[in-house]
Backbone as XML, in Angstrom:
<?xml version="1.0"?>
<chain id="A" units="angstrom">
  <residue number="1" name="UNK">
    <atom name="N" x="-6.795" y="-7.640" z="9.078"/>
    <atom name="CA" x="-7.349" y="-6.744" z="8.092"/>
    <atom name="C" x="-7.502" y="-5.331" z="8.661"/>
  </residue>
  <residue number="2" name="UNK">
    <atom name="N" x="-7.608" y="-5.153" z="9.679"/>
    <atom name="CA" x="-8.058" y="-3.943" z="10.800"/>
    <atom name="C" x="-6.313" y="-3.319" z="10.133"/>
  </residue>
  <residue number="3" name="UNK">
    <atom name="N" x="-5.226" y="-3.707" z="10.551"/>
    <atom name="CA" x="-4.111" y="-2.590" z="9.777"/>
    <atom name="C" x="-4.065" y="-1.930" z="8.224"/>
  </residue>
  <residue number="4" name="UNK">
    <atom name="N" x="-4.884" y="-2.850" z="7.746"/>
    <atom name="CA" x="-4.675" y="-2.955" z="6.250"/>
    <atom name="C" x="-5.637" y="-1.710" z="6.031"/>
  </residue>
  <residue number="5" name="UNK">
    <atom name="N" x="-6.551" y="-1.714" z="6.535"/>
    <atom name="CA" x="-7.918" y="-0.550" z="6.723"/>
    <atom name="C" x="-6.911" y="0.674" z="7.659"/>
  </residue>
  <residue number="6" name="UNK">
    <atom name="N" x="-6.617" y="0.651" z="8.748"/>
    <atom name="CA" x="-5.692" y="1.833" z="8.822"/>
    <atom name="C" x="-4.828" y="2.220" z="8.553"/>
  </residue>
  <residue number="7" name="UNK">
    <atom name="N" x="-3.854" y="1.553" z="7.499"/>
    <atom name="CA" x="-3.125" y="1.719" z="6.323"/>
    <atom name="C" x="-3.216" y="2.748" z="5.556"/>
  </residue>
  <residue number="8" name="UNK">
    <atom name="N" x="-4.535" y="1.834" z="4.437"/>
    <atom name="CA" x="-5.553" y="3.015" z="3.627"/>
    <atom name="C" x="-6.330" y="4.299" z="4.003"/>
  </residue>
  <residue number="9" name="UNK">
    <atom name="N" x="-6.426" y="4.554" z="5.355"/>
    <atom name="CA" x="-7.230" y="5.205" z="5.793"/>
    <atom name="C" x="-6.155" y="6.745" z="5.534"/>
  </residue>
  <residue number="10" name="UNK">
    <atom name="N" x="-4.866" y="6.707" z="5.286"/>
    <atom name="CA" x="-4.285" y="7.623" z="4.371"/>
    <atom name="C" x="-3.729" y="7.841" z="2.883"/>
  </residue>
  <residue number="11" name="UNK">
    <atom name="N" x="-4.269" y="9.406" z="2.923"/>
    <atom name="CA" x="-4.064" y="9.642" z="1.217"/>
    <atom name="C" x="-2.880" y="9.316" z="0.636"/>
  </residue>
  <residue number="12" name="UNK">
    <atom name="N" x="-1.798" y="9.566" z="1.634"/>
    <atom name="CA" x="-0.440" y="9.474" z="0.717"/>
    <atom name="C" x="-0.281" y="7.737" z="0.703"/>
  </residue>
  <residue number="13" name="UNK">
    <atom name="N" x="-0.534" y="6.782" z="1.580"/>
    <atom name="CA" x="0.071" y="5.473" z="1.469"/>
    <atom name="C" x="-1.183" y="5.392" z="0.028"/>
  </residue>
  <residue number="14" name="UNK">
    <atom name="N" x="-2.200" y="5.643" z="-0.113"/>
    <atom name="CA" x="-3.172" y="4.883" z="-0.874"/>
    <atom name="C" x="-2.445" y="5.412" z="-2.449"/>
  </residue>
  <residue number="15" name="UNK">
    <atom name="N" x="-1.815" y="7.071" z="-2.385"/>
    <atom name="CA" x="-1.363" y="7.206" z="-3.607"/>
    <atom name="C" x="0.177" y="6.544" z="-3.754"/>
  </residue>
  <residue number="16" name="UNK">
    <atom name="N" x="0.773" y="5.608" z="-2.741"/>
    <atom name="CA" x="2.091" y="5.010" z="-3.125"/>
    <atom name="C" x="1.394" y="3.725" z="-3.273"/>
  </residue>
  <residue number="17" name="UNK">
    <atom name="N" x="0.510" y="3.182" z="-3.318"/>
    <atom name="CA" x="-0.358" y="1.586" z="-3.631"/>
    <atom name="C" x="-0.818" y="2.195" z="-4.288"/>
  </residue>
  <residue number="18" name="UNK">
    <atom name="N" x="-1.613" y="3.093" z="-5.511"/>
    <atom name="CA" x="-1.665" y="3.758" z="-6.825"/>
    <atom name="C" x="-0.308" y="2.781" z="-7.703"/>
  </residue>
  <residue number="19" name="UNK">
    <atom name="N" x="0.565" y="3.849" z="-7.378"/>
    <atom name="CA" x="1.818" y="3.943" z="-7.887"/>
    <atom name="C" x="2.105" y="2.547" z="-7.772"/>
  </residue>
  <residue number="20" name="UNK">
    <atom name="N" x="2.290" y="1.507" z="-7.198"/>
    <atom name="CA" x="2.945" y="0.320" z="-7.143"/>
    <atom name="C" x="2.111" y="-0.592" z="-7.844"/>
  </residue>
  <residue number="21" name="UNK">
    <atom name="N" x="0.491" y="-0.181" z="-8.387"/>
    <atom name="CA" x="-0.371" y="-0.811" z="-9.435"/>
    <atom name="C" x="0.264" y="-0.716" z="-10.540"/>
  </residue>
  <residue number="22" name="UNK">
    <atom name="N" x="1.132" y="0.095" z="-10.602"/>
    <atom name="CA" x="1.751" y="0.270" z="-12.318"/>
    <atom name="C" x="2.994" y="-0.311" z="-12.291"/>
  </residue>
  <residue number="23" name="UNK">
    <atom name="N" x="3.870" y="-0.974" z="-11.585"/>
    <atom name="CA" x="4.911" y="-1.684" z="-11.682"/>
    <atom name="C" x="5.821" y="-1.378" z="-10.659"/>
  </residue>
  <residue number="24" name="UNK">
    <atom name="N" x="6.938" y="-2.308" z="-9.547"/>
    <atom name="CA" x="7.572" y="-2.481" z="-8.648"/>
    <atom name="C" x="8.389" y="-1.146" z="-8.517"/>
  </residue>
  <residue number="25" name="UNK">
    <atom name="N" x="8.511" y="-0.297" z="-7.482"/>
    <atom name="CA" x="9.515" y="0.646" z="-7.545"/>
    <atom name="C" x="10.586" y="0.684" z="-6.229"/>
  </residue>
  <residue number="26" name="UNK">
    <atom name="N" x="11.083" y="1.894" z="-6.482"/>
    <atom name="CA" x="12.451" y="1.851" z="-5.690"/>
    <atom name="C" x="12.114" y="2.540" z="-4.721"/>
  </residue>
  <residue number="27" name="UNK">
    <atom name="N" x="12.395" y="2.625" z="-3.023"/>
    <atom name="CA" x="11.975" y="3.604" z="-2.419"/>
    <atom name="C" x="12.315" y="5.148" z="-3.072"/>
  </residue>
  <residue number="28" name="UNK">
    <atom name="N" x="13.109" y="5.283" z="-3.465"/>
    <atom name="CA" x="13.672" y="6.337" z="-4.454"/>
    <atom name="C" x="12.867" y="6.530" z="-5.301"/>
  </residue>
  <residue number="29" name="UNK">
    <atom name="N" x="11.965" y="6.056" z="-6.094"/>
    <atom name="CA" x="11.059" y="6.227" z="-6.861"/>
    <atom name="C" x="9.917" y="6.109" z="-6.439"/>
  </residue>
  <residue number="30" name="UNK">
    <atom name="N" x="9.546" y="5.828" z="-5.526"/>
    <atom name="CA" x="8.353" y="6.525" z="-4.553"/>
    <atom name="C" x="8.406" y="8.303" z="-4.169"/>
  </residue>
  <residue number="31" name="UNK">
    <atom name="N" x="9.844" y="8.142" z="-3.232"/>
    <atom name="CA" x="9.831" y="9.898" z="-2.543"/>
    <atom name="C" x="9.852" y="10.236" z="-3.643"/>
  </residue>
  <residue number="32" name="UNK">
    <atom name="N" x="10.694" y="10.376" z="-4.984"/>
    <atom name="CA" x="10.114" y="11.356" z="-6.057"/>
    <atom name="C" x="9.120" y="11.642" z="-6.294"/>
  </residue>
  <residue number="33" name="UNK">
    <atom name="N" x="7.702" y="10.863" z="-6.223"/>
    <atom name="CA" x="6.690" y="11.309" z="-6.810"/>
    <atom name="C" x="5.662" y="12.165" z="-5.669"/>
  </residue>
  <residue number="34" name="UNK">
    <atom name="N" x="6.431" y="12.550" z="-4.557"/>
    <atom name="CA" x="5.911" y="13.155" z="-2.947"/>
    <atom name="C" x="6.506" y="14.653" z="-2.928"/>
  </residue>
  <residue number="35" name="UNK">
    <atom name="N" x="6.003" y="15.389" z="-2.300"/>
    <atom name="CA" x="6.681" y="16.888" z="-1.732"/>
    <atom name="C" x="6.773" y="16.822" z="-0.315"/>
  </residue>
  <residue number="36" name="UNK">
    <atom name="N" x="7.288" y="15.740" z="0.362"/>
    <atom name="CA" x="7.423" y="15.401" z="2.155"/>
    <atom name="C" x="9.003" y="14.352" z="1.759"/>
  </residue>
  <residue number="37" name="UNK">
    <atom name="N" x="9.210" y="14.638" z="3.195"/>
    <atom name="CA" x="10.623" y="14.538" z="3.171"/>
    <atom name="C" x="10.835" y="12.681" z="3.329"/>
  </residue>
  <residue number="38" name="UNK">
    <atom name="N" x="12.182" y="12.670" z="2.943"/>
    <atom name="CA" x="12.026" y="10.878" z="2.611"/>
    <atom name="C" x="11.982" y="10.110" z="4.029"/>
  </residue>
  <residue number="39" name="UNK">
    <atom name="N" x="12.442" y="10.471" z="5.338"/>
    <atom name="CA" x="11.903" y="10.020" z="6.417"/>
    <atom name="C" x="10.376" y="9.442" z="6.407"/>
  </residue>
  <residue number="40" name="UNK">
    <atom name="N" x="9.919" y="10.659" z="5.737"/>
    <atom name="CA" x="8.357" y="10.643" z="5.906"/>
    <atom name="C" x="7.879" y="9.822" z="5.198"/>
  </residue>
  <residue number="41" name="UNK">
    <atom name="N" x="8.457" y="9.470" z="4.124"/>
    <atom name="CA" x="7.729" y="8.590" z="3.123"/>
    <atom name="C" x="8.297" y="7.147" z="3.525"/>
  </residue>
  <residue number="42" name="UNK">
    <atom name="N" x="9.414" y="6.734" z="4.162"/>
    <atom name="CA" x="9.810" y="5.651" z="4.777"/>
    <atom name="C" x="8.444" y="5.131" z="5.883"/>
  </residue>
  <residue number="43" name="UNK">
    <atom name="N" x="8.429" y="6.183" z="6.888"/>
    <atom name="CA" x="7.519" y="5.792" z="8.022"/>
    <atom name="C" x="6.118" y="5.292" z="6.875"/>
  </residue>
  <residue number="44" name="UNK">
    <atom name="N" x="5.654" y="5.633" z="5.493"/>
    <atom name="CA" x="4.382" y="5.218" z="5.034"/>
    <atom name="C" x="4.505" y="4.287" z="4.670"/>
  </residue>
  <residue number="45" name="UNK">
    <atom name="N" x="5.869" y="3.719" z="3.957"/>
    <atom name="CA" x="6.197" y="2.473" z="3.289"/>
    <atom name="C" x="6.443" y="1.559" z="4.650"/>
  </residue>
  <residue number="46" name="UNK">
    <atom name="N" x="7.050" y="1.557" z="5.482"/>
    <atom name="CA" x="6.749" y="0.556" z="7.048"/>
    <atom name="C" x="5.441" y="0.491" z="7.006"/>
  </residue>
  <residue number="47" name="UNK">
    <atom name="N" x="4.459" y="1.634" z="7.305"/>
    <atom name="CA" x="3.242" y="1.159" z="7.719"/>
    <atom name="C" x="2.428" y="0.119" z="6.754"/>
  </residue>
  <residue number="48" name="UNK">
    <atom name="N" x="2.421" y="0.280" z="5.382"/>
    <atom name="CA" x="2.168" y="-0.353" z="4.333"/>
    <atom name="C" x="2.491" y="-1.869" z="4.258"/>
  </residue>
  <residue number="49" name="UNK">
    <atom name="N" x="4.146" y="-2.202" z="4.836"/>
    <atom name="CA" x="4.760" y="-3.001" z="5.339"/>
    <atom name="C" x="4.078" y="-4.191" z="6.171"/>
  </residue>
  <residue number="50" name="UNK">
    <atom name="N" x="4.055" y="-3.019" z="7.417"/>
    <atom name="CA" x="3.134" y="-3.996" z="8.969"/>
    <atom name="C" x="1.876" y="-4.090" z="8.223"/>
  </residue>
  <residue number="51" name="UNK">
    <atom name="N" x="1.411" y="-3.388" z="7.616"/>
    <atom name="CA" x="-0.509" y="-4.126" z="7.446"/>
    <atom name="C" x="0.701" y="-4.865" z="6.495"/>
  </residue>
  <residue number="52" name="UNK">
    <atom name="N" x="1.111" y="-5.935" z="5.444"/>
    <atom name="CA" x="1.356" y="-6.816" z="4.860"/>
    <atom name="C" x="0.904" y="-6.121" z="3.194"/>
  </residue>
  <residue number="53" name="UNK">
    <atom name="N" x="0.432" y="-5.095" z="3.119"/>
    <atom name="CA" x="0.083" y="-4.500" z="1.932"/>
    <atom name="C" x="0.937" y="-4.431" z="0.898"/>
  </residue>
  <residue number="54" name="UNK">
    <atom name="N" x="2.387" y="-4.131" z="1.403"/>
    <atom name="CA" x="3.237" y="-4.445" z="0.137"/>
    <atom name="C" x="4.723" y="-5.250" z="1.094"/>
  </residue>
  <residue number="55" name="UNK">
    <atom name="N" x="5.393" y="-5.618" z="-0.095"/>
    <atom name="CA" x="6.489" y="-6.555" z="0.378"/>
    <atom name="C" x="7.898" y="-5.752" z="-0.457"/>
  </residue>
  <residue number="56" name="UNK">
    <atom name="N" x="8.704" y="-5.735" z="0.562"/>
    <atom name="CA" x="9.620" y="-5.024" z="-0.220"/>
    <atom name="C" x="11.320" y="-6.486" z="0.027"/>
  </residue>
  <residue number="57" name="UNK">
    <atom name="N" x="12.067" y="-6.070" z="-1.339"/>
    <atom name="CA" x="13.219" y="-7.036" z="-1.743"/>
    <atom name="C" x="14.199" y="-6.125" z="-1.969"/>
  </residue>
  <residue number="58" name="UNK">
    <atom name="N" x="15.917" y="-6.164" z="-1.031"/>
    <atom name="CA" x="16.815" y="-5.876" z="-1.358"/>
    <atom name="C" x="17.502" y="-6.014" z="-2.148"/>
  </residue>
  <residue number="59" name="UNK">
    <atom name="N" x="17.893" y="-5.578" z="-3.198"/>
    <atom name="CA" x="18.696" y="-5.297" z="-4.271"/>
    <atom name="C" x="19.687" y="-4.647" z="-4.466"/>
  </residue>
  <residue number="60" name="UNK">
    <atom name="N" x="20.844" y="-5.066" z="-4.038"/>
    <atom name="CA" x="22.017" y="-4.126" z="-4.121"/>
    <atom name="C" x="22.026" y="-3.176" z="-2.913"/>
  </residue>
  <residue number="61" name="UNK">
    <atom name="N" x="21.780" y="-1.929" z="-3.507"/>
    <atom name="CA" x="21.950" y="-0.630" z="-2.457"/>
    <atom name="C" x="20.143" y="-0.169" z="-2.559"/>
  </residue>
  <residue number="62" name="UNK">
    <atom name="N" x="19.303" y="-0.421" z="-3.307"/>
    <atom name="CA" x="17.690" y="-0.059" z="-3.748"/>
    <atom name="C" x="17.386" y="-1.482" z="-2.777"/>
  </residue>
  <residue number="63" name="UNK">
    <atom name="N" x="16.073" y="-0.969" z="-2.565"/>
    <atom name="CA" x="15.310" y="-1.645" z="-1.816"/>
    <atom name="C" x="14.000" y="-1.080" z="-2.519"/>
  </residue>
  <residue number="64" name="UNK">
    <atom name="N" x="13.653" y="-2.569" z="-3.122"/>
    <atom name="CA" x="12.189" y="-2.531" z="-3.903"/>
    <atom name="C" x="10.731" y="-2.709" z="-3.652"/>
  </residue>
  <residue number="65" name="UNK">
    <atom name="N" x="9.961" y="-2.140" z="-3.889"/>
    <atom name="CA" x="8.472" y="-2.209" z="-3.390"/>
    <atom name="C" x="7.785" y="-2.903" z="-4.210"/>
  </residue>
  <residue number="66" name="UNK">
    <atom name="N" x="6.846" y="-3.759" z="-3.832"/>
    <atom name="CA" x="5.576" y="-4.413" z="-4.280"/>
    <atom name="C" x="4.545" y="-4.660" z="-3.989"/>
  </residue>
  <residue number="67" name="UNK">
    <atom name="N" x="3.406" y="-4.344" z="-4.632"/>
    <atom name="CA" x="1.818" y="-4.766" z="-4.183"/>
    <atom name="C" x="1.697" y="-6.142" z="-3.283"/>
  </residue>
  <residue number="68" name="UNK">
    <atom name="N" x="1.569" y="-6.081" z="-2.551"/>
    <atom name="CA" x="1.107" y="-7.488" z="-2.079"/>
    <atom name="C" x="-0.617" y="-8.007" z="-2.234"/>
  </residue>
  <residue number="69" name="UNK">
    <atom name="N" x="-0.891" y="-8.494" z="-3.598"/>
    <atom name="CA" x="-2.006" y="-8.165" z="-3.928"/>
    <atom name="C" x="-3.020" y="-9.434" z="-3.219"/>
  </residue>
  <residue number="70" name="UNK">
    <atom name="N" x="-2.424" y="-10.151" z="-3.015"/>
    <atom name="CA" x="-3.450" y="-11.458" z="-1.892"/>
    <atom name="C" x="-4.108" y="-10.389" z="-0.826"/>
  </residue>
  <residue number="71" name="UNK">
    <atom name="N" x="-3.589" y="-9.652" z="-0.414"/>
    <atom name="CA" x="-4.155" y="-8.896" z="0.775"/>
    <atom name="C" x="-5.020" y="-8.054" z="0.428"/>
  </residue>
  <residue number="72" name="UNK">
    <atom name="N" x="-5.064" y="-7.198" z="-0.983"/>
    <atom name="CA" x="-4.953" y="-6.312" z="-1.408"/>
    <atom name="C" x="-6.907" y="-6.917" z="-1.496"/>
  </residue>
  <residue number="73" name="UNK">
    <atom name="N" x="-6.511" y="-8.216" z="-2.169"/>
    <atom name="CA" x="-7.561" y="-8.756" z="-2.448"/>
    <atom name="C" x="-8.416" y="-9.024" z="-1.187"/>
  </residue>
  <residue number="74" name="UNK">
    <atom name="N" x="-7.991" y="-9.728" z="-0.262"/>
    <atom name="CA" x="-8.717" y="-9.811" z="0.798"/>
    <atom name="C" x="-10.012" y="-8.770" z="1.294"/>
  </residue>
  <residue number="75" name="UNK">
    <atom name="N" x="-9.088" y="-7.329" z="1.324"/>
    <atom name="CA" x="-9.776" y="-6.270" z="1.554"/>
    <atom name="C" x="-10.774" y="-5.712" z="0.189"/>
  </residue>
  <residue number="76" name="UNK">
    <atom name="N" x="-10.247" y="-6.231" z="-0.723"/>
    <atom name="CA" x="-11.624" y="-5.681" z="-1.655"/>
    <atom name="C" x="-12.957" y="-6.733" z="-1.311"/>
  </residue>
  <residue number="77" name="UNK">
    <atom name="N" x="-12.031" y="-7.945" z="-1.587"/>
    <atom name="CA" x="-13.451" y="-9.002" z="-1.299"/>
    <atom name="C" x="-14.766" y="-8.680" z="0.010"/>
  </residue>
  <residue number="78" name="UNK">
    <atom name="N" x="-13.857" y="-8.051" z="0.976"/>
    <atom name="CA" x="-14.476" y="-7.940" z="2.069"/>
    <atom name="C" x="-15.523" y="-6.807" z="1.661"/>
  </residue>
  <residue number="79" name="UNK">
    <atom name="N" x="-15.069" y="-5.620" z="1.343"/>
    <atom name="CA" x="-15.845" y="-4.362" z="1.157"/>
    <atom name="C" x="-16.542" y="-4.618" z="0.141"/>
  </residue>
  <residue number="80" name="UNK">
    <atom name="N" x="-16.350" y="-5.701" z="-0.894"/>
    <atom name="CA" x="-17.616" y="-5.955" z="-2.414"/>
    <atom name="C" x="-18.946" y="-6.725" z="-1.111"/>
  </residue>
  <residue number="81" name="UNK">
    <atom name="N" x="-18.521" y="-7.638" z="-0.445"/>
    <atom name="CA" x="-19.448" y="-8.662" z="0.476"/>
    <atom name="C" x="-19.846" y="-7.430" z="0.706"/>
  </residue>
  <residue number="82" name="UNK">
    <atom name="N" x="-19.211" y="-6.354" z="1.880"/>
    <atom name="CA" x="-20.198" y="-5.439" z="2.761"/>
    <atom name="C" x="-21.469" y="-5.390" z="1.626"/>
  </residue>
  <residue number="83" name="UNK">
    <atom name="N" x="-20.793" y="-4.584" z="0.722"/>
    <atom name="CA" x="-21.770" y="-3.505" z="-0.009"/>
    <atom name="C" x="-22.693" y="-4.196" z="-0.759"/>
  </residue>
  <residue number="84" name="UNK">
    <atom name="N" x="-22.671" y="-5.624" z="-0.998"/>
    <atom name="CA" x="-23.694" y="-6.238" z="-2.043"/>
    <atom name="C" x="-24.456" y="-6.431" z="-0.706"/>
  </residue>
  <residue number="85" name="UNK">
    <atom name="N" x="-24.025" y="-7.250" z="0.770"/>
    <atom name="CA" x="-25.383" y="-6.994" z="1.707"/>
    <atom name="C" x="-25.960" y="-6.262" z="1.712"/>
  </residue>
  <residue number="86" name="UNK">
    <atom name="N" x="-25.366" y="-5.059" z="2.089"/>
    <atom name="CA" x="-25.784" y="-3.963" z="1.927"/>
    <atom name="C" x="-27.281" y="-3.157" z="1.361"/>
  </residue>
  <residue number="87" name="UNK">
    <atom name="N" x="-27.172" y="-3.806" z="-0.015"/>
    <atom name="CA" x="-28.072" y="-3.515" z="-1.118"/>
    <atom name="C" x="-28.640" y="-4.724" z="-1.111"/>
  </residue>
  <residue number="88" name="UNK">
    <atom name="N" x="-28.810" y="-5.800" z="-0.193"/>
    <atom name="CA" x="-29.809" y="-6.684" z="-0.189"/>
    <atom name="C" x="-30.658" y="-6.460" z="0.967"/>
  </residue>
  <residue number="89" name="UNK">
    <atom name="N" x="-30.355" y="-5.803" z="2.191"/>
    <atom name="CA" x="-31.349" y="-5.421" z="2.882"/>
    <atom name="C" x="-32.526" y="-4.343" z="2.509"/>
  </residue>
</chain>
């Protein structure tokens, strides 16, 4: 979970896991919605990758992105637990 948290801990991967809440895209349809160069947006989609956050499927010549939402879940569950302790101490 510790990658998955330094994953998120940037704006641009958290706004391409935005973007992949609304339906599977193409790395190509990721860098479009960026002003950084597509190298750059590759190295965010790997990191996204290694924490297990999303899962991507070859298709032809596109290579597709997806939420990997078991994980996705993991990490909310964890941070709802923190914060309801939280407010029980």
């Amino acid at each position: 979970m510790n990658d998955a948290f330094k994953a998120l801990a940037d704006p641009t991967r958290r706004q391409i896991i935005t973007l992949l809440t609304e339906r599977h895209r193409s790395a190509g349809e990721i860098a479009d919605q960026f002003h950084i160069s597509k190298p750059s947006i590759s190295h965010h989609l790997n990191v996204l990758k290694q924490a297990h956050l999303i899962v991507d499927e070859r298709r032809g010549q596109h290579i597709w992105y997806t939420l990997n939402t078991r994980v996705l879940q993991e990490v909310l569950g964890w941070l709802l637990n923190v914060t309801l302790l939280s407010h029980e101490a």
